[in-house]
N, C-alpha and C positions, 0 to 999 in steps of 0.2 A: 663641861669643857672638853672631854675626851670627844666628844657626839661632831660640837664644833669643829675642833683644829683636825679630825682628822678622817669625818663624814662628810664636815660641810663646807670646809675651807680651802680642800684642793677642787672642790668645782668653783668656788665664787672666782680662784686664781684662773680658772680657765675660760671663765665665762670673760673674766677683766681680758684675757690673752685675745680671746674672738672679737669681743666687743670694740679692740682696741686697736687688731688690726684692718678691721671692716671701716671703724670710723676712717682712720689716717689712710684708706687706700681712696674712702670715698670723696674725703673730702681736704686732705693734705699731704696729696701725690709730692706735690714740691717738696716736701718737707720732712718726706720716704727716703733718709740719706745718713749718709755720716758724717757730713757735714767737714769733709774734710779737711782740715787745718796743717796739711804737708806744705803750700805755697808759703808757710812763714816759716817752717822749721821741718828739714827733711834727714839730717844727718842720725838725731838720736830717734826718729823715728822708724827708720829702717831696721832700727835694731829690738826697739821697744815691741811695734806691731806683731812683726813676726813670732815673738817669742809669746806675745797672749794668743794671739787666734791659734800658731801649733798645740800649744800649752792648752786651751779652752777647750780644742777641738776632742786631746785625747782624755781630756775630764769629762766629757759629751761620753764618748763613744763607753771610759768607763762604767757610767752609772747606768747609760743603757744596757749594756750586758749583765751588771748588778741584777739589776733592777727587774728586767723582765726574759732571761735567762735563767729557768729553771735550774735548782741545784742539780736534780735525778739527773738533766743534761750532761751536764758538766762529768757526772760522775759516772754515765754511760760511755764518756770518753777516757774514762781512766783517770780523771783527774779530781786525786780526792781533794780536801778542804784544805788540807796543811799548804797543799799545792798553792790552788787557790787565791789564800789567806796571804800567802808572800807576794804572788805576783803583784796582787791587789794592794799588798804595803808599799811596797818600792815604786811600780809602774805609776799608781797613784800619787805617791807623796812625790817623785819626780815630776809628773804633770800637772801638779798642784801649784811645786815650788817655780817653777816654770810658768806659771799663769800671772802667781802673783811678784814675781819679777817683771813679767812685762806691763803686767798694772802700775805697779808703782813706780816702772821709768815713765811711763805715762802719766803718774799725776807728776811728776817731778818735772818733768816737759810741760806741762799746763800749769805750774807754778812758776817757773823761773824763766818762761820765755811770755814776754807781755804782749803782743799780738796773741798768740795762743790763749794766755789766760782770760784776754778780752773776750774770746770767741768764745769762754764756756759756760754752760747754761745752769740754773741750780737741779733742770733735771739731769746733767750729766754729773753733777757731786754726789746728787743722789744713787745715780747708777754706781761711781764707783763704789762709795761705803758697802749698798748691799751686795755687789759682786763679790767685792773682795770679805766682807763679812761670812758670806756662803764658804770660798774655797777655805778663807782661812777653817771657817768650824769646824769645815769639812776633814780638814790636814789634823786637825786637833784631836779628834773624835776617833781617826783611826787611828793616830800614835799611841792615845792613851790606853787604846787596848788593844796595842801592837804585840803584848807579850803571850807565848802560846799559840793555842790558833786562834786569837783574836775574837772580835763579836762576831759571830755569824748572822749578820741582819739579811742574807737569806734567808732563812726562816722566819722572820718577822718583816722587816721592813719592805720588801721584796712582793710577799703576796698580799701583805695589804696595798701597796701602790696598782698590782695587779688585779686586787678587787672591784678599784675605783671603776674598770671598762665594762665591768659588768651592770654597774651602778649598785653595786650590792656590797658597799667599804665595810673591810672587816675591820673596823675601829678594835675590836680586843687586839688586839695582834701588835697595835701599837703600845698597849699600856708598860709593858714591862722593859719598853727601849730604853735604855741608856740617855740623863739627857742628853747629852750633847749631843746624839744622833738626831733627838729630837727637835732640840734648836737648829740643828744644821738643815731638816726637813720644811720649817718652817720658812727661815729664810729662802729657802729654795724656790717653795710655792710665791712670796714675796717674789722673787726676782721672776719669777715666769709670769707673772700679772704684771710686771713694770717694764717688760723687753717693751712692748708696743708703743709707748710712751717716752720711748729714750732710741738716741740713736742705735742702740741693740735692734733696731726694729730692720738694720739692713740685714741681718741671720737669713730671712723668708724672702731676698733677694736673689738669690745664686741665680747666674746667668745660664739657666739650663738648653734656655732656648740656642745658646752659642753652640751644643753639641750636634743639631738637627740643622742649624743654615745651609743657604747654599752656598759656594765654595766662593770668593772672590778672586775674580781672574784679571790678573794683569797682565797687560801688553806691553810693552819698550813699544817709543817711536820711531821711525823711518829715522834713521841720522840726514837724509836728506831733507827731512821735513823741519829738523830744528830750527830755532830763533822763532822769530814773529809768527803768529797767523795770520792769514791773510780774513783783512774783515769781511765777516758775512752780511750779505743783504740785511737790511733793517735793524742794524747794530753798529752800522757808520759812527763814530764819533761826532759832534756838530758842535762851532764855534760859538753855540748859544753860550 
């Protein structure tokens, strides 16, 4: 079971992640969206949106520093554990509490407005359960050993995820985790195999290409030229 969940199961997540966005680019461009549902309900979503994708964004940005941010780093900056260990409690559990606040005005908005909840699929039920199952475990896992300086899953969870690139997973490294860091790993791999299959699939959208256009240039017209145009050759209107 060790070999499996955690030799062999963050490639099959990754392989589902490739597979999933090559099919849906090849073959269900249309359907590459969010499918957005603001035309029937914009009020509590203005509020809702913002607070997940801020909130997801800086749970993104934590685990990637976790995660493949050497500790020796961190403490080459003078920043020992204890340090760390707080930022990592509070920065977290505030970006945590913040993700699942705007989840759950978002299922509460998909529940109680009926054009909306028309609109929802059972893969987006699906999506929320395991999203919010991740951050919750996630928020749970570090409270429960919030006292002290907490788990250091840099030293374990950290360089076996960074084993993975090498293709050389140090599965030992996971055995003695704490579960619920465990479950919470799990789910995680789960949700990264089911983005491509749910509208999460817009994430691999950013409009990059907006920062390289070229510039659009506007002109004002002549104030003398206002009102009508004058019709051009072979676009005459006709009494047909």
């Amino acid at each position: 079971m060790t070999t499996f969940l955690w030799g062999a199961l963050p490639y099959i997540a990754f392989a589902l992640l490739i597979a999933g966005l090559v099919w849906r680019h090849r073959y269900d461009k249309f359907g590459w969206t969010t499918r957005s549902s603001q035309v029937y309900e914009s009020k509590l979503l203005n509020i809702a949106s913002p607070a997940f994708h801020y909130g997801i964004l800086f749970v993104l940005v934590g685990h990637l520093i976790g995660l493949f941010v050497p500790e020796s780093w961190t403490e080459s900056l003078g920043i020992r554990e204890r340090t760390y260990h707080l930022f990592s409690l509070y920065g977290g559990t505030a970006a945590g509490a913040l993700t699942v606040l705007g989840i759950l005005l978002l299922i509460y908005r998909r529940r109680t407005n009926s054009p909306v909840f028309r609109a929802t699929t059972v893969n987006d039920k699906l999506m929320y359960v395991v999203l919010l199952g991740a951050i919750v475990l996630g928020m749970i896992a570090k409270l429960t050993h919030a006292s002290g300086d907490g788990y250091n899953y840099r030293q374990t969870i950290a360089p076996w995820a960074r084993s993975l690139f090498t293709l050389r997973p140090r599965t030992e490294l996971m055995q003695g985790v704490p579960v619920l860091y465990q479950v919470h790993a799990v789910i995680g791999m789960a949700l990264i195999a089911l983005v491509p299959y749910t509208r999460l699939v817009h994430m691999f959208s950013a409009p990059v290409q907006y920062l390289f256009r070229p510039y659009v240039v506007y002109r004002s017209r002549d104030p003398r030229q206002l009102g009508p145009r004058p019709a051009r050759p072979g676009w005459e209107k006709t009494d047909a």
